[in-house]
N, C-alpha and C positions, 0 to 999 in steps of 0.2 A: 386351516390346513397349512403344513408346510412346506420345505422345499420338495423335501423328498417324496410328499403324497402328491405337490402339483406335478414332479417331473415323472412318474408313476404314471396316473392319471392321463398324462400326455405322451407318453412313450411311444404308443404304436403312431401317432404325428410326427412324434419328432423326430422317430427312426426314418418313416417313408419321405421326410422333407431333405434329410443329410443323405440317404442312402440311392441307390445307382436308379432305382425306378422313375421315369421323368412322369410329372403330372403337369398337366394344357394347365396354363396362366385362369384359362374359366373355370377349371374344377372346384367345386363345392367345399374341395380336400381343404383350399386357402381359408375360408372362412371358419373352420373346426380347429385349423391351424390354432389362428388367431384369436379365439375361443378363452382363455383362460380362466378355471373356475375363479381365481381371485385374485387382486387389484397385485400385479407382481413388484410392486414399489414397498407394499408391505412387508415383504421377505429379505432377510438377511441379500446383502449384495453378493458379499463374499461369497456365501455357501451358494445361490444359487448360480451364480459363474464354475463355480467348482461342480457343480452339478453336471454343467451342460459342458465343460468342456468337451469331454468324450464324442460330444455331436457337434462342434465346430469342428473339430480334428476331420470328422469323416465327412461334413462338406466339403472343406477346401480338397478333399480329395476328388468329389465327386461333379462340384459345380461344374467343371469345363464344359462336360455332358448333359447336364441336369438344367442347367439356369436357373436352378430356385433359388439361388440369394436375390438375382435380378428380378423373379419372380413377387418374390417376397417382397422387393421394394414399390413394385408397383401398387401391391396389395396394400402396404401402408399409408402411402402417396391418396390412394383410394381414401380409404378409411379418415387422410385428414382432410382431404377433402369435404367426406360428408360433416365430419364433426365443426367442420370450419359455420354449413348450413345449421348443422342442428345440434347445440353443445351436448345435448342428449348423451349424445354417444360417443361422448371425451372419452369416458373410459376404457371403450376397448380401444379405440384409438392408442390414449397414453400406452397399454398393457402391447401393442402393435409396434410405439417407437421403443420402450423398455425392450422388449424383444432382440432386437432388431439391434439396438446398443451393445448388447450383449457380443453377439455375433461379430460386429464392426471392431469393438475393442479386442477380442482373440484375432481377427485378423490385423488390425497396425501394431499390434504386437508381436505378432509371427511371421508378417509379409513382409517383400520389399515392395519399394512403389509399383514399381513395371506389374508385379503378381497383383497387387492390390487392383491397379487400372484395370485389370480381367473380368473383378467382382461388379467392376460397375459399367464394363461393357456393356451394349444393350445385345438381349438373346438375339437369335438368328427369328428368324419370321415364323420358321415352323414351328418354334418353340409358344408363339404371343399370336395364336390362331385366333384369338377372340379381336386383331389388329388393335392393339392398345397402341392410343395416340401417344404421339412423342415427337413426329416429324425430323427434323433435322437437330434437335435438341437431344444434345447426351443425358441419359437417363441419371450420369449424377448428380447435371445441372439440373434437370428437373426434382429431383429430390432437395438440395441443399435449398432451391427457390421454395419449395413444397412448406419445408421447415419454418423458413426463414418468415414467409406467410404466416400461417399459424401463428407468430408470434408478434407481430406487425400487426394484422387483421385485431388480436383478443387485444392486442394493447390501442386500438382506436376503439371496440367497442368499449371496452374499462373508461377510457376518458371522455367518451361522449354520454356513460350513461353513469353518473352521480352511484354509487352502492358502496357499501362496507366493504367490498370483496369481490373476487369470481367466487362460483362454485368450487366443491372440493372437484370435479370432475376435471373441471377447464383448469384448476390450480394444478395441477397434479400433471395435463396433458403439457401446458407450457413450462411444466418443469424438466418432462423429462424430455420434450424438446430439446431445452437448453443443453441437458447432459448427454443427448445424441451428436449433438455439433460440440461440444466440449470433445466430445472421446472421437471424433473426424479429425479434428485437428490436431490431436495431441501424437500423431507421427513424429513432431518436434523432439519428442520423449526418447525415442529411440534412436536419434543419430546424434553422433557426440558434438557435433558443432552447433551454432546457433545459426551459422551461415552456411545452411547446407545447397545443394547441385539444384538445375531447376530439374522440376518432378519429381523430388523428391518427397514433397507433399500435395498431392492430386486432389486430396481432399480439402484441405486451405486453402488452394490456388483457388479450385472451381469454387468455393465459396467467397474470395474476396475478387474475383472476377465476376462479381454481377454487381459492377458500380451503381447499377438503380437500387439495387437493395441493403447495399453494407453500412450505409448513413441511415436506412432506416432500422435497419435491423441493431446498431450501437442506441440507436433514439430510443429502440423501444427495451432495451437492457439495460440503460440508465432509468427508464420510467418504471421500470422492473423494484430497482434498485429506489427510488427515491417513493416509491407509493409503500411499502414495505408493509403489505400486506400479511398478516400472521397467515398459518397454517388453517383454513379454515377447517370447521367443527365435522366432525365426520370422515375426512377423508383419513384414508391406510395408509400409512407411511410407516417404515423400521426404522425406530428409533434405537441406537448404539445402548445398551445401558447408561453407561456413562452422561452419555447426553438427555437422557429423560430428562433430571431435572433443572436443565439448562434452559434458560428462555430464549435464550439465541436461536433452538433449532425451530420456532416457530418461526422464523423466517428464512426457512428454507430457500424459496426459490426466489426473494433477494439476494440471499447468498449464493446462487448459482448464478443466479441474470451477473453479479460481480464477476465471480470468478470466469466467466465465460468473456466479459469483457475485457480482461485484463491479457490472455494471449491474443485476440486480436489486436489489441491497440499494439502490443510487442509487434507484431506482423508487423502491422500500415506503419505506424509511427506519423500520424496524420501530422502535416504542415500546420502550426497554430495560423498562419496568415490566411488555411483555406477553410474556418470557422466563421460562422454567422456572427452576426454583427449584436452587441450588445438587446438592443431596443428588440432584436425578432427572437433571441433566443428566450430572452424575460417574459415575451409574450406565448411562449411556448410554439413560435412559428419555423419553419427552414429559414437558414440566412439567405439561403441562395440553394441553387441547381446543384442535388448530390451534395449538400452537404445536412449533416444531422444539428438537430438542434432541441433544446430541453429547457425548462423553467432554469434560468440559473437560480431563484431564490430556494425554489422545488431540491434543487440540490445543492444547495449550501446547508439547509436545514439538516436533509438526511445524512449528508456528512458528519456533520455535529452531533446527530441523536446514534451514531453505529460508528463513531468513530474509536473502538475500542477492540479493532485485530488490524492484524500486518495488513490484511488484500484491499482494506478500507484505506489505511494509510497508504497506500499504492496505488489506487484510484484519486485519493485526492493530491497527492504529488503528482500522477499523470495529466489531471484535469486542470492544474496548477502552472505546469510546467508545458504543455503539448496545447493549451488553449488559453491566447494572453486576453483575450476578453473575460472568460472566466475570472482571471487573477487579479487583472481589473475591477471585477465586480466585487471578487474578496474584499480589496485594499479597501475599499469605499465603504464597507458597510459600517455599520452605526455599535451593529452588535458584535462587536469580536468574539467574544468571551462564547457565541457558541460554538464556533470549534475550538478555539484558543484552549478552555480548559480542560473539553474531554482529551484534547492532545498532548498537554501538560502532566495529566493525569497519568496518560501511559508513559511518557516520561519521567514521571516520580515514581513508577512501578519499575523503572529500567534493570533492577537484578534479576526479573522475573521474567526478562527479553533475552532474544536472541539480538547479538551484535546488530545483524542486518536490518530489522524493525527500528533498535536504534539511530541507524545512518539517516534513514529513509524518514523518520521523526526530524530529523536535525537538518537534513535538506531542505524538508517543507520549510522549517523556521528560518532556514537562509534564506528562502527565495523570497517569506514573507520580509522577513527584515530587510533586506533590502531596497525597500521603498521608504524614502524619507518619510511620505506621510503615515504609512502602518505605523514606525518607528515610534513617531510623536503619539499618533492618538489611541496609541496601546497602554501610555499613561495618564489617558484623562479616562479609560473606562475603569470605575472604581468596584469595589466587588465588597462584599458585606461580612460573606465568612467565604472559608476554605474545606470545609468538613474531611474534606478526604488528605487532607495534611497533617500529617500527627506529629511534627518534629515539635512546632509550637502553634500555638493559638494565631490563626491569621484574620483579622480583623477590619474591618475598613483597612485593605490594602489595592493598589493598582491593580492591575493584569499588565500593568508595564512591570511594578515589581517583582509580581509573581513567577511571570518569566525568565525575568533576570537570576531572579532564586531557583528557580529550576535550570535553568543553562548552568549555575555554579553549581548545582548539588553533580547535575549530572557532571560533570569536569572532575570534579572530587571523588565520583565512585567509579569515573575511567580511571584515574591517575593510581586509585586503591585498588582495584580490581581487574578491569583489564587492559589498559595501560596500553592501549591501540591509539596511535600517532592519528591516525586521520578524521576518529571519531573525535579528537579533541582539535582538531585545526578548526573541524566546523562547530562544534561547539564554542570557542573563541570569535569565530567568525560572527556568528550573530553575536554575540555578547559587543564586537567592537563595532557593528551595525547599528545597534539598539544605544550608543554610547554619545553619541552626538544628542541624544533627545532626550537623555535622564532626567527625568523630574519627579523630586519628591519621592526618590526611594525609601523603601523603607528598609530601618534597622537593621532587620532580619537580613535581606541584598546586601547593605552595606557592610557587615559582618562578615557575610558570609565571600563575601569579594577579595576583602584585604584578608582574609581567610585561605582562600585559593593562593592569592601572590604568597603569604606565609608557605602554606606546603610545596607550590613551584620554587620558591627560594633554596629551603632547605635540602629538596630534593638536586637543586644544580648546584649547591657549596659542597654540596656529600660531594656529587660528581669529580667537584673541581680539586677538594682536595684526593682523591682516585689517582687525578690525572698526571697530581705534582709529583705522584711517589715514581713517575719515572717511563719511561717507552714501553707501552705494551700494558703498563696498568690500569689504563683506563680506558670508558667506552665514549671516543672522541664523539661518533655520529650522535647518542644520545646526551652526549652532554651538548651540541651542538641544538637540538629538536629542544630539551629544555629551556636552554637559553632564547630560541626563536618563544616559546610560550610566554616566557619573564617577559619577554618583549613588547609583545602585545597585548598583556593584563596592566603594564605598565603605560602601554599607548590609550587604553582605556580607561587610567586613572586619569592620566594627563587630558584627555577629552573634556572628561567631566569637568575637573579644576578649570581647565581655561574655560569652557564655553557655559558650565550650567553649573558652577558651585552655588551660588544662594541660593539655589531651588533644594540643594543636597544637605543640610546640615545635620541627615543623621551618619553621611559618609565621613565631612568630616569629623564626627565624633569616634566611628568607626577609628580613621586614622590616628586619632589622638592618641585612643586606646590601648594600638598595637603599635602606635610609633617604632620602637626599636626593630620591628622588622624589615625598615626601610634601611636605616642607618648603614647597614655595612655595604652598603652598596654606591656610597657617596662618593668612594673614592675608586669605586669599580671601573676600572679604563673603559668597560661596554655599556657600562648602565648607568654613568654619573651623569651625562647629560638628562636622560630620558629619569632618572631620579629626581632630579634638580627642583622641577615646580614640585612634587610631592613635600620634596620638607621644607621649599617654601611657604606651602598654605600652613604647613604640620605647625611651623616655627611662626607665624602669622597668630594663630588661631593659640598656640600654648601661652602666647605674651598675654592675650586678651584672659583669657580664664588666669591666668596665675597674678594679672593685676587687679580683676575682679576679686581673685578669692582674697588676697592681699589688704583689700579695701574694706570687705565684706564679712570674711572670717568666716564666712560656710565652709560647708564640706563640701566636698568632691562627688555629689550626688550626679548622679544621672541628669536629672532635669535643671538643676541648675547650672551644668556644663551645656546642656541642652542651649539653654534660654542665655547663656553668653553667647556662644556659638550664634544664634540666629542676633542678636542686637549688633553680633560684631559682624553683619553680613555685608553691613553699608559702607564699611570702612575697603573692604576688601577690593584689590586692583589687580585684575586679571592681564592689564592689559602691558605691563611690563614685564609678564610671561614670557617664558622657551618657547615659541611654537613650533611646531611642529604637521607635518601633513597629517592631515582627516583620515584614518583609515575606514576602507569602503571594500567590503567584502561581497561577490558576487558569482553566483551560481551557474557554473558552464557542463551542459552534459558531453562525455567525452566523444571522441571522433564518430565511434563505432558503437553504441549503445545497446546495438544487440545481441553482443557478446555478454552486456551484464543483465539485462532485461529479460530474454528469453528463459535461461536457468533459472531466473529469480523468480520470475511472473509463474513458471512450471513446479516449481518448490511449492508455493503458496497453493496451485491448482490442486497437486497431490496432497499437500497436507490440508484441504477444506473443503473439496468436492464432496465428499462422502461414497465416491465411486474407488473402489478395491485395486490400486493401481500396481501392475507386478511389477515391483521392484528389481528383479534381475533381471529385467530386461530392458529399463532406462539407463540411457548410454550418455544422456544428456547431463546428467551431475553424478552424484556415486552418494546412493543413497545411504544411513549407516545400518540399516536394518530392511529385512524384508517388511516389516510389518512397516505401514505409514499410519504414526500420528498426529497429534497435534503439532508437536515438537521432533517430530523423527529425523527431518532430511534438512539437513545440513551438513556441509562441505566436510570436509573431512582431513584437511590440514591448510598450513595458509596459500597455496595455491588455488583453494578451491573458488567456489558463491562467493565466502566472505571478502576474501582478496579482492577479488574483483568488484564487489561492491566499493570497498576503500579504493580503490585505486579511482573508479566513478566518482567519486567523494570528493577527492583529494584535486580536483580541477576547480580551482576557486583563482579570483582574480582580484588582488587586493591592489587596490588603486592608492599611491602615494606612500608606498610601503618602498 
């Protein structure tokens, strides 16, 4: 059946439920209501929202009189109840919150708050003759607890009892759970700040106002997210065409328990200091009173195994960043390379990203590299192949090299392509993190490095000669941001030479190689000192090969420059070096973070919920199309998301700079 036969089918309901005739809270009429000949999760979203508008229009007309939205919610509140006792009966429950979603999403899209708090008034008495308990408890608070249960309650029995799975019934009911309190709180949508008046989300308030529940209700959306359960076998669900043959949409409602977790965290902004303590949260226990707590190993793994869209990468920057126990436990593990490479990965894919994905890629790698020991022991994990590399064959290489090699490609295809100042400060930035602990780079890195300083060079000489031709013919600031780049690809050569060159002999071969793109800079008033070790190793290391080959009468082969290089390792003295300060690059979120966090976390909501979100009526960013896809919502010039992501970006603290 479809839309048009279920809304058919139901009409003479739906009409007497929207229309002026009131029916007692006990009528019979509620249960027929709620009745649905089939599973409504199976049916296009779109169409049937377009179906039903015509009868949200004539509730909010008629509710004031009627109370049957108030009605209705008790009759769900009901319904989860029983299903809570007997999962039996998940499904008409679920087909009860789908409902009910329906209705809630035309009205935060139509109402103001003050109108909305009406719908969730509780009836007058004469209206709820059967005395439905409520006591002093607002019927919204009782609902969002209702919810919030349900999903709390299904996620201790899943962990206490050992299965493959829920049922399709119970999968289906906590899904659309999730996407009932998704579409409460998404008011945010419709008001153009991120910092809007208080009241003006009644529904997010009464929801993170039950501090007994909002730590468990996060616990149990992370276990959502980290059990990642498939779609089980049997249940109706509308699949988009497009995503049939997508294996991602089997995990559906991990990718909701995500997305629903990601604008509450934007709400709280929880205190990393008021997180459980390493030992209880590994144990999967509370750290303490009201606060939530999750296997950290449970969710390091699923990071690593779904770490391949933007809302992933933004949960684990928030889990990263908003909990230092967490990031703790990253630094220390044994196995980088499970998240390391699926994040690389999406990183090597960077033409195939929106800017923002990018930033938010590049932050995670600041925050990790900034820990001395990540730094070091990201070069003793060795890796066997690279299959998804296709520039060249990567081989018994590091995951310290490999990253280095992707911090430089990506620097290379900003500087080619989008030529965004902030996305290369933090690319730089790890790169001169990760720079103190080089060891044993490989070729590929070390190419691909003096590679990068080649194209920054050429790019500030074009500049510089721009500038000589006279006032007004050049562009001072950019040639000024260039030179800041020379800078510090410079400060990370010099790194390496002073602290770790005989670990690096295929750098300096690298530098042998391209020598002359150092040279013209020897006598550069800004860059002759911070040059200076570079062509002293350069002019160290050419004496040694050109009196071997002298002696020798080989050729200029690869390996046997190689194999001078490493014998002439011993002779080498770092220690009548230039020095210079360590530079130490560190990750600060700016004053006010939910000016960038709200619109971003809501971008990601519309573009992956799967719920049909009207576009002309989010006030919150400026969508570029009615229609929301994968890729649809994005800013729309540089004031917008992006901007203010980079501006988020751009708060880095470089110590000894």
């Amino acid at each position: 059946m479809d839309v048009d036969g279920v809304v058919a089918q139901h009409q003479q309901l739906l009409s007497e439920f929207v229309g002026t005739s009131t029916r007692d809270v006990t009528d019979a009429f509620w249960n027929h209501l709620l009745s649905f000949p089939v599973p409504l999760m199976r049916l296009p979203p779109s169409e049937l929202e377009a179906a039903t508008t015509s009868y949200c229009e004539q509730l909010v007309q008629n509710n004031g009189t009627t109370h049957h939205f108030q009605k209705l919610v008790h009759h769900v509140m009901e319904l989860l109840a029983r299903a809570e006792k007997n999962r039996e009966r998940a499904q008409q429950a679920a087909n009860a919150v789908c409902f009910l979603r329906i209705l809630v999403k035309h009205l935060t899209e139509n109402l103001s708050a003050a109108h909305l708090i009406s719908f969730v008034n509780e009836a007058p008495a004469s209206h709820l003759s059967n005395g439905t308990p409520g006591g002093h408890v607002s019927l919204l608070v009782q609902l969002v607890r209702s919810l919030v249960a349900v999903l709390v309650s299904a996620q201790l029995i899943q962990s206490a009892v050992p299965s493959p799975g829920p049922p399709a019934a119970t999968y289906l009911l906590d899904w659309e759970v999730i996407n009932l309190l998704l579409v409460m709180t998404s008011t945010q949508l419709y008001t153009p700040t991120a910092t809007a008046q208080t009241n003006a989300h009644p529904f997010t308030s009464a929801l993170l106002d039950q501090e007994d529940l909002v730590p468990a209700l996060l616990q149990a959306l992370l276990q959502h997210f980290i059990q990642r359960w498939p779609l089980p076998k049997g249940a109706q669900v509308y699949q988009p065409p497009a995503d049939r043959q997508r294996s991602v949409f089997r995990l559906v409602r991990s990718a909701a328990a995500t997305v629903l977790w990601l604008p509450l965290r934007a709400y709280t902004f929880l205190d990393a200091d008021e997180q459980g303590s390493d030992s209880a949260a590994e144990a999967g226990f509370s750290g303490g009173s009201g606060v939530a707590a999750v296997s950290f190993s449970g969710l390091y793994e699923a990071l690593g195994a779904s770490l391949n869209n933007e809302r992933t990468a933004l949960l684990l920057y928030d889990s990263l960043h908003a909990c230092l126990n967490f990031q703790n436990y990253v630094l220390v593990r044994s196995d980088l390379e499970v998240l390391l490479l699926p994040l690389l990965h999406m990183l090597y894919t960077a033409s195939g990203r929106a800017p923002s994905h990018l930033y938010m890629l590049l932050i995670i790698l600041l925050i990790l590299t900034q820990d001395a020991s990540f730094a070091a022991n990201v070069h003793k994990v060795q890796l066997t192949s690279v299959p998804w590399y296709k520039e060249r064959l990567l081989n018994r290489t590091s995951l310290g090299s490999l990253l280095v090699v992707l911090l430089l490609r990506t620097a290379h295809f900003n500087l080619a392509k989008l030529r965004d100042v902030y996305l290369h400060t933090n690319t730089l930035a790890a790169l001169a993190n990760l720079a103190p602990h080089a060891d044993n780079l490989s070729s590929h890195a070390a190419q691909r490095l003096v590679s990068l300083f080649d194209m920054l060079a050429r790019r500030y000489q074009r500049l510089q000669r721009v500038a000589a031709e006279g006032p007004g013919k050049g562009r001072g600031d950019e040639l000024q941001v260039y030179g800041d780049f020379l800078r510090i690809v410079l400060e990370v050569l010099n790194c390496i030479i002073i602290t770790n060159l005989p670990q690096n002999p295929e750098l300096v071969y690298a530098l042998l190689h391209r020598q002359e793109v150092f040279m013209p800079f020897k006598e550069d008033t800004v860059f002759a000192e911070l040059v200076e070790n570079v062509v002293v190793a350069i002019k160290y290391f050419n004496d040694k090969v050109e009196s071997a080959r002298q002696a020798g009468g080989w050729d200029w082969s690869v390996e046997k420059v190689l194999e001078v290089v490493k014998g002439s390792m011993r002779g080498w003295r770092a220690d009548k070096l230039r020095r210079f300060p360590e530079l130490h690059f560190t990750y600060e979120e700016e004053a006010s973070p939910e000016d960038f966090f709200v619109p971003y976390v809501w971008t990601q909501v519309c573009n992956t919920s799967g719920i049909p979100w009207n576009t002309q009526a989010i006030a919150l960013f400026s969508p570029l199309s009615a229609t929301v896809s994968a890729a649809s919502l994005e800013a729309q010039d540089s004031t917008g998301l992006t901007s203010r992501l980079s501006a988020s970006s751009e708060v880095l603290v470089a110590n000894g700079v």
